[in-house]
C-alpha positions in Angstrom: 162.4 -72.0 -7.2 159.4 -73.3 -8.7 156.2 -72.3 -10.4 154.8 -71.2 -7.7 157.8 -69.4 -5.9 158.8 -67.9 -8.9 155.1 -66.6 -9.7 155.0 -65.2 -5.8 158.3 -63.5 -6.3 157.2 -62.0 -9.8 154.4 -60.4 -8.4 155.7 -58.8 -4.8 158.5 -57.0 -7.7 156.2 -56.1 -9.7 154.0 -54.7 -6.8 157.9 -52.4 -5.8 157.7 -50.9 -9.1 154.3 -50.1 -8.9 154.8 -48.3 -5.5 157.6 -46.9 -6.8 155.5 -45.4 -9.8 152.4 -44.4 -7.6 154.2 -42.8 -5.0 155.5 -40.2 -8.0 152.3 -39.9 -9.2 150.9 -39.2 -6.1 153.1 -36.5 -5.1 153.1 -34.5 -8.4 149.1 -34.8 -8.3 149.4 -37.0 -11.2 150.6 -34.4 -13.2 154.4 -35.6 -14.3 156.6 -33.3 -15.5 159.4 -34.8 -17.8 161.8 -34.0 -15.6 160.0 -36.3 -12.8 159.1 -38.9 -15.3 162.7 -39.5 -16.2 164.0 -39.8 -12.6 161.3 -41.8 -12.2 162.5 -44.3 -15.0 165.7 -44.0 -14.4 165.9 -45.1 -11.0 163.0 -47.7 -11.2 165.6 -50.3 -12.1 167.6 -49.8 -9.1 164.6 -49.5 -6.6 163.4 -52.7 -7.8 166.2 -54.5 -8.0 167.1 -53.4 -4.1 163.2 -55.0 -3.2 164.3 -58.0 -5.1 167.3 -59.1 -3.4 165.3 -58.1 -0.1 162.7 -60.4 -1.1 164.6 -63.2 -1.6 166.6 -62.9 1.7 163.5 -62.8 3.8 161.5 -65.8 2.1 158.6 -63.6 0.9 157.9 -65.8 -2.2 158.4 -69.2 0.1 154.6 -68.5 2.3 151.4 -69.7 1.2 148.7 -67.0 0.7 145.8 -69.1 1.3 147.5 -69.2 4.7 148.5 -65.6 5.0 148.2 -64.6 8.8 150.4 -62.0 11.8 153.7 -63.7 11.0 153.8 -63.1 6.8 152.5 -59.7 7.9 155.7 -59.5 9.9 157.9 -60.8 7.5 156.4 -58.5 4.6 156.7 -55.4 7.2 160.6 -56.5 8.3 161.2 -56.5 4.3 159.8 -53.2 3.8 161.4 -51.4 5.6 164.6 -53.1 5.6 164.3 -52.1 1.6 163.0 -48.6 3.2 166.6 -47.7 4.9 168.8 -49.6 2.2 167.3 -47.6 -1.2 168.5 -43.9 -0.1 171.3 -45.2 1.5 172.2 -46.6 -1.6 171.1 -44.2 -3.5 173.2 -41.0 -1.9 175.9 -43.2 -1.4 176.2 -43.3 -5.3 174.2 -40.4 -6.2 170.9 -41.8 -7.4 169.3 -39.7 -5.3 169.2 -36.3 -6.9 166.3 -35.3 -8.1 164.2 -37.9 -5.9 162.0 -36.1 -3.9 162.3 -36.9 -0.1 158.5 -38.0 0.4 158.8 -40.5 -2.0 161.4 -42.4 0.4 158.6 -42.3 2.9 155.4 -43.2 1.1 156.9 -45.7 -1.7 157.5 -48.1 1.6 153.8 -47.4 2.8 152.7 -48.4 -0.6 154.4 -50.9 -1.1 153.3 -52.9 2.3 149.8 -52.1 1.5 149.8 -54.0 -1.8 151.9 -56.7 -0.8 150.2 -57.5 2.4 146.7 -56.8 0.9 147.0 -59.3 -2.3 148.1 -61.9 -0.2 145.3 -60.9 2.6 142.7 -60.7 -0.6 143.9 -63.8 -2.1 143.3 -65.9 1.6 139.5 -63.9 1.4 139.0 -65.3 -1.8 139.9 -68.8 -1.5 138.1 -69.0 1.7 135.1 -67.6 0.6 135.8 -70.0 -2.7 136.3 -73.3 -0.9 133.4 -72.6 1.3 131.1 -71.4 -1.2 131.8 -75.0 -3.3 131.6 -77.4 -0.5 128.5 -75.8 1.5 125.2 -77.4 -0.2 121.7 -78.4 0.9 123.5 -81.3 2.9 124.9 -79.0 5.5 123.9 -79.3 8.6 123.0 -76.3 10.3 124.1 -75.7 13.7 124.0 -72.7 16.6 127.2 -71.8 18.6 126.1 -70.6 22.4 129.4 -68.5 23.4 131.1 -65.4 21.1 134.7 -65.8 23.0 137.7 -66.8 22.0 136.3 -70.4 22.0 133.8 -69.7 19.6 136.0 -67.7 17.6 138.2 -70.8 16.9 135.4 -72.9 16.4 134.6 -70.5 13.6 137.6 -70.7 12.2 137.6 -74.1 11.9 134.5 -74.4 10.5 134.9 -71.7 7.6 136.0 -74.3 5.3 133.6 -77.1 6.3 131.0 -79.0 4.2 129.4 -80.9 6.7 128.8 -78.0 8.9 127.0 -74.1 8.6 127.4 -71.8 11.5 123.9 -70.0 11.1 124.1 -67.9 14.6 125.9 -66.7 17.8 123.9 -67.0 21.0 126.1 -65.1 24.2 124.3 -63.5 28.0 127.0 -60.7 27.4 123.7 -57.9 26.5 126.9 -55.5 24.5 127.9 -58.5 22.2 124.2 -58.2 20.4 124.1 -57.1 16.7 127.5 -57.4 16.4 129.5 -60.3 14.3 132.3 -63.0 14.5 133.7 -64.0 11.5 131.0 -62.8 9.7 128.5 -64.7 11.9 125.9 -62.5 14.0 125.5 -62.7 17.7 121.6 -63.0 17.1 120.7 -63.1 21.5 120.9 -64.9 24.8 121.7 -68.4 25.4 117.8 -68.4 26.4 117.0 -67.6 23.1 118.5 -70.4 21.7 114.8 -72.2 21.0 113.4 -69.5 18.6 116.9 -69.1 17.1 116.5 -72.7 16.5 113.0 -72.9 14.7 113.9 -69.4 13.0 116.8 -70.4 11.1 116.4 -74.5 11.1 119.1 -75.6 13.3 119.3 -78.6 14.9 122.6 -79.1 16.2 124.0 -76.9 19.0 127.6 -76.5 20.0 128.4 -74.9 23.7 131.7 -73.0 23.0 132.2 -72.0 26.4 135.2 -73.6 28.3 135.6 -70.8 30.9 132.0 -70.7 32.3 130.9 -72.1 35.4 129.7 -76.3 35.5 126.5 -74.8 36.2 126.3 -72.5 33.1 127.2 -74.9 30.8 124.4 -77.5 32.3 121.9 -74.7 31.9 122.8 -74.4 28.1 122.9 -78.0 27.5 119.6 -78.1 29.6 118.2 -75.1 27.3 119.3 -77.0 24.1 117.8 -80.1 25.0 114.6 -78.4 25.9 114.6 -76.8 21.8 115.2 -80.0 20.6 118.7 -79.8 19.7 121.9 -82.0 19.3 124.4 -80.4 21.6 128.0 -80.9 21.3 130.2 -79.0 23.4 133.8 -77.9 23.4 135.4 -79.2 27.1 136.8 -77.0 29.5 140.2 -76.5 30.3 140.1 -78.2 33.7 138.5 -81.1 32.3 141.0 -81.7 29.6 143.8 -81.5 32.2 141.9 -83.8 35.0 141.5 -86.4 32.2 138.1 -86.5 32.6 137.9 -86.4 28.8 140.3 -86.6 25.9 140.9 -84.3 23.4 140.0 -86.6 20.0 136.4 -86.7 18.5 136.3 -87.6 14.7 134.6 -85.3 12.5 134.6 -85.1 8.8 136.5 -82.4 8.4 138.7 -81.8 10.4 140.4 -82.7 13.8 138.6 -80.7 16.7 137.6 -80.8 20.4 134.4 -81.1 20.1 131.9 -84.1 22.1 128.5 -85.0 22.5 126.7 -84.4 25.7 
């Protein structure tokens, strides 16, 4: 186990105890008696030392954070509540139990998913917003995506961590997708709009991020792009990556995507 491991493994314990600890406090309305406090302290050791060997058999200290995503989320929840059933079977089985309030057993596990999941959730959010605060300068170039799909959402993604590249706005013909936001990036109109979009935020690339749409609909963006004066890119469709009719490598600075000129 090293540095890094042993620091991930030090903190999802210490995270047990402190679910262990809030859930008491929380039930007693943070008003502890001394005859909760001691049961409290008294079985701490043994709760925690349940969650540790848990830990450690489900690889919980072995994921990146800055990576965090739906399978650690699994894993973290598969932990939890594996340490959920084994603590009071453990603890009737040898009589650690008495005096341990019953809803303890059922929020200490809601607890302590919460702050396990959320650090490493919050950690992600912070290195993101980090890496992408440092590398984003007045040399980034600023670009509109026409689609707010699945495509674009991707595209996004990619592009969080990017220094080359700023997303400044979403441009969709879906009239309910208005006002609202991808990735933190607002769905400012229709594809028609794409001009004043263009002069109102100082774009002058334009990526079409709509695979799924008809030949047609994607000529009329590019057509619409090229009329604003901007350098479109698009990401292929589906049917042309499968015909062969274009591959799926175009270098870009920062990272490998399926992006091409028109």
């Amino acid at each position: 186990m090293n540095v890094r491991t042993l620091a991930a493994f030090s903190w999802d314990v210490a995270m047990a105890a402190l679910a262990w600890a809030a859930a008491f406090l929380l039930l007693s309305d943070f008003d502890f008696s001394a005859r909760s406090l001691a049961t409290m302290t008294e079985r701490l050791p043994y709760y925690v030392f349940v969650h540790a060997l848990v830990f450690l058999a489900f690889g919980l200290q072995r994921g990146l954070w800055q990576y965090a995503g739906v399978l650690e989320l699994r894993r973290i929840v598969a932990a939890v509540a594996t340490g959920a059933l084994a603590v009071p079977a453990l603890f009737s089985l040898s009589r650690l139990g008495e005096g341990v309030p019953r809803p303890v057993y059922v929020l200490t596990p809601v607890l302590l998913a919460l702050l396990v999941s959320g650090s490493r959730l919050a950690w992600r959010a912070w290195r993101e917003r980090r890496s992408a605060g440092g590398r984003r300068g007045a040399q980034s170039k600023l670009i509109l995506v026409l689609g707010a799909g699945e495509a674009a959402a991707r595209l996004l993604k990619d592009l969080e961590s990017s220094a080359e590249w700023l997303v400044v706005g979403l441009l969709d013909d879906d009239a309910a997708k208005r006002g609202s936001a991808i990735r933190g990036v607002e769905i400012l109109g229709a594809i028609a709009d794409a001009g004043e979009a263009a002069k109102q935020f100082g774009a002058e690339h334009a990526v079409i991020a709509m695979p799924s749409v008809s030949r047609e609909a994607r000529r009329r963006a590019v057509e619409i792009c090229t009329a604003a004066g901007l350098k479109v890119m698009t990401v292929p469709a589906h049917e042309d990556i499968v015909s062969g009719r274009v591959s799926i490598s175009w270098p870009m600075a920062a990272r490998k995507r399926r992006w091409f000129f028109c």
